[in-house]
C-alpha positions in Angstrom: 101.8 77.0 104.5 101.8 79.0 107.4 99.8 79.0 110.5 97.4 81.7 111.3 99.4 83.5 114.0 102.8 83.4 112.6 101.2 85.1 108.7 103.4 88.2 108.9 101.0 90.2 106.3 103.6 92.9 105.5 106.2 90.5 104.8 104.3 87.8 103.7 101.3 89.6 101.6 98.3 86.7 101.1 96.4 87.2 98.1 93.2 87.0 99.5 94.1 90.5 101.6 92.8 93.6 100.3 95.7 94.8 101.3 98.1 92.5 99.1 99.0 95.2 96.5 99.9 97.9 98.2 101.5 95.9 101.0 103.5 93.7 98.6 105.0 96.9 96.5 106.2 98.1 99.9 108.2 94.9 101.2 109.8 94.4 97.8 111.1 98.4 97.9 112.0 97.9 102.0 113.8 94.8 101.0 115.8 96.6 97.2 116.8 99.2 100.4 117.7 97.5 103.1 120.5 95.6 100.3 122.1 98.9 100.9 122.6 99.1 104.7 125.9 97.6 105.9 126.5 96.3 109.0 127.1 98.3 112.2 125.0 101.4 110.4 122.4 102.5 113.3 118.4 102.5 111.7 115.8 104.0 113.5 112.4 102.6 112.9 109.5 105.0 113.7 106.2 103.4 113.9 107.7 99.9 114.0 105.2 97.8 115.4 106.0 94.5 116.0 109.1 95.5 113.4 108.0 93.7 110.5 111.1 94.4 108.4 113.9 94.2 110.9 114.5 90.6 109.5 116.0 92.3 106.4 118.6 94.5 108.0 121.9 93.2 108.7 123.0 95.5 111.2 122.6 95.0 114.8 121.9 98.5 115.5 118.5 98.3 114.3 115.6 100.2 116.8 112.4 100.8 117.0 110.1 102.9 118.6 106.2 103.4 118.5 103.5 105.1 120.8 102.1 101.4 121.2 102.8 99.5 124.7 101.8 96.3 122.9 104.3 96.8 119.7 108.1 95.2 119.6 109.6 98.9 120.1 113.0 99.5 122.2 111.1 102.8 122.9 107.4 104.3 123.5 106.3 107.4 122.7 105.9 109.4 119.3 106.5 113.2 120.1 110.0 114.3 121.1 112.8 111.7 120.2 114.8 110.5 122.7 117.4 110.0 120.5 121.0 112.2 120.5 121.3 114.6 117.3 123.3 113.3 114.4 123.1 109.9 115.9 121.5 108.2 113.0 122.3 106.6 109.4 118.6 105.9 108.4 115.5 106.6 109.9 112.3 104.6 108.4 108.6 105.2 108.9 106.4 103.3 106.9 102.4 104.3 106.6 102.9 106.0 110.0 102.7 109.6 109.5 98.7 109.8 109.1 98.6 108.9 112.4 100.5 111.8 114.3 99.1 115.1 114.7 101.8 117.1 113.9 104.1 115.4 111.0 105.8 118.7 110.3 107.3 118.0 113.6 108.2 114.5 113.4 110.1 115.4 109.5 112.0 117.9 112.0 112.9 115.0 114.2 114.0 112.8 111.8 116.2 115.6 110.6 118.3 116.2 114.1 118.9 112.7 115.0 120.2 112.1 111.3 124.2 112.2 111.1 125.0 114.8 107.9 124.5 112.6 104.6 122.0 110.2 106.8 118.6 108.8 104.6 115.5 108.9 105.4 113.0 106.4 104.0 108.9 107.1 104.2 105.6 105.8 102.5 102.8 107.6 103.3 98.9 107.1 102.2 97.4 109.4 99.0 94.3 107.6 99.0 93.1 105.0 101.6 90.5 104.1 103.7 90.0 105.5 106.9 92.4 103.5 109.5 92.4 105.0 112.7 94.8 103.5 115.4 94.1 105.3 117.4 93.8 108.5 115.2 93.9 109.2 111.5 94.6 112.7 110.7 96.3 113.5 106.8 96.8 112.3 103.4 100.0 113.2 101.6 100.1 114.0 97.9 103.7 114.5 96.3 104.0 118.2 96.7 102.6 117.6 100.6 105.9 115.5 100.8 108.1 117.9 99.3 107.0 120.4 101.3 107.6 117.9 104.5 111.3 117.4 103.5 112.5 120.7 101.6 115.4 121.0 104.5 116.5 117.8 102.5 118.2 116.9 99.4 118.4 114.0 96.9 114.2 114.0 97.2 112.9 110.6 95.4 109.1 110.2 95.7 107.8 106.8 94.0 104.0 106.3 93.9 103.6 102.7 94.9 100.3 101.5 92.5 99.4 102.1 88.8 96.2 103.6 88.2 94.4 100.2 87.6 95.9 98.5 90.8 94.7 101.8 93.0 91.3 101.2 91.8 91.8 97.1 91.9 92.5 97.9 95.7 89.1 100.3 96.3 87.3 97.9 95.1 88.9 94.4 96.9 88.3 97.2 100.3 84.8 97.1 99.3 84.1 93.7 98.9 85.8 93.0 102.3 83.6 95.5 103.7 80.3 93.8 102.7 81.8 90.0 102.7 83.9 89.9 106.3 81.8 88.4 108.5 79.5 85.5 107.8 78.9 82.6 105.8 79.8 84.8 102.7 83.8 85.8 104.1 84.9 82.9 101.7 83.5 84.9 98.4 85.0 87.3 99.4 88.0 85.7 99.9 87.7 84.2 96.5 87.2 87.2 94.8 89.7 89.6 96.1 92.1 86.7 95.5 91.0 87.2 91.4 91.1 90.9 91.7 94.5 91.2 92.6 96.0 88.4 90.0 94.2 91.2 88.0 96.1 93.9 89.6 99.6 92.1 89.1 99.2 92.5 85.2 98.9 96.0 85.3 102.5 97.4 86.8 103.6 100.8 85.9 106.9 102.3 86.0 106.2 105.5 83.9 104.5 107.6 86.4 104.2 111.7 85.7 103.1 113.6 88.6 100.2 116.0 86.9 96.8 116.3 88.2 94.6 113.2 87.4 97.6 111.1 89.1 95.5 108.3 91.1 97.3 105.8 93.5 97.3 104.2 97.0 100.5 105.8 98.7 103.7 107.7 98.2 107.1 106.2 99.0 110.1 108.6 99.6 113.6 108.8 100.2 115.4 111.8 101.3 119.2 113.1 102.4 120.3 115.2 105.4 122.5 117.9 103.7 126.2 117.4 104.3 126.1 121.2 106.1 122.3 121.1 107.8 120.6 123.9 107.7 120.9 125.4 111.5 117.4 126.9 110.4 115.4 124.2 110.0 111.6 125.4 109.9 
């Protein structure tokens, strides 16, 4: 259906992907909030890459910035924004913040370029393989993330697989790592193509955040306060 280079895996998840899961829970909950976002509202994307997800936006005031010289971003660089406070109606960063070294910092960011009742929109790994690009630094559980964004209100934290899928997804990561290269890359193919028609029959909405919780990531949404805290740690 599509050739090789133009497969856009986050917005396009292929079965046959380890990754299709996890990846396909997050487009359907970037595209359910992006339905939201009206024209002429300014979204920052940090992390954006080749901006994966820009196609759903309708505004025109959609950027992106990233510490890669070879992603699509209207700005490089990860550390200090150079972005005016109270200047933004969303920010976004999608599987981003295991990479930086100091996340407490960028959730301060993300809270002074925000205008007052501005949204910010996060998923971040719980369990995952080790991905570094260049670095991999953190994991995130729930209380991680409201610790992250308690200068915020109207926290929502969603985890994005059931129990079943989570460990559908170890697995389909194992099998890739023993079946990608070779004459055997088409079982594996084949098989992580079964194991995720397995996964789809096993969705779960009723999620209570005790201990024993398993899945692969943690998707948030947060508010900046309509009076921000001038103390923000």
């Amino acid at each position: 259906m599509f050739k090789k280079q133009e497969i856009n895996d986050h917005i396009f998840p292929r079965l046959k992907k380890e990754s299709y899961l996890h990846r396909r829970k997050l487009r359907d909950y970037v595209l359910r909030f992006s339905e939201n976002v009206l024209p002429g509202k300014k979204v920052l994307d940090f992390g954006c890459g080749n901006k994966p997800y820009a196609r759903f936006f309708s505004t025109k005031h959609y950027f992106g910035i990233d510490g890669s010289l070879k992603s699509k971003a209207d700005i490089i660089g990860l550390d200090d924004l150079p972005i005016k406070d109270n200047s933004m109606d969303y920010v976004m960063s999608y599987q981003v913040l295991e990479h930086v070294p100091n996340p407490h910092k960028v959730i301060r960011e993300f809270y002074r370029v925000l205008k007052p009742n501005g949204v910010v929109v996060i998923s971040v790994p719980f369990i995952g393989e080790y991905h570094a690009c260049p670095h991999d630094y953190w994991r995130f559980t729930h209380e991680g993330l409201l610790e992250l964004l308690k200068n915020y209100s109207n926290i929502k934290i969603v985890p994005d697989l059931s129990r079943v899928q989570c460990l559908v997804s170890f697995f389909a990561h194992f099998i890739r790592s023993k079946t990608k290269v070779g004459k055997i890359k088409w079982i594996g193919h084949i098989l992580i193509v079964f194991l995720n028609l397995f996964g789809l029959c096993f969705k779960s909405t009723k999620y209570k955040f005790k201990t024993g919780l398993i899945t692969h990531s943690f998707i948030a949404s947060a508010q900046k306060p309509t009076s921000p805290n001038s103390n923000v740690e």
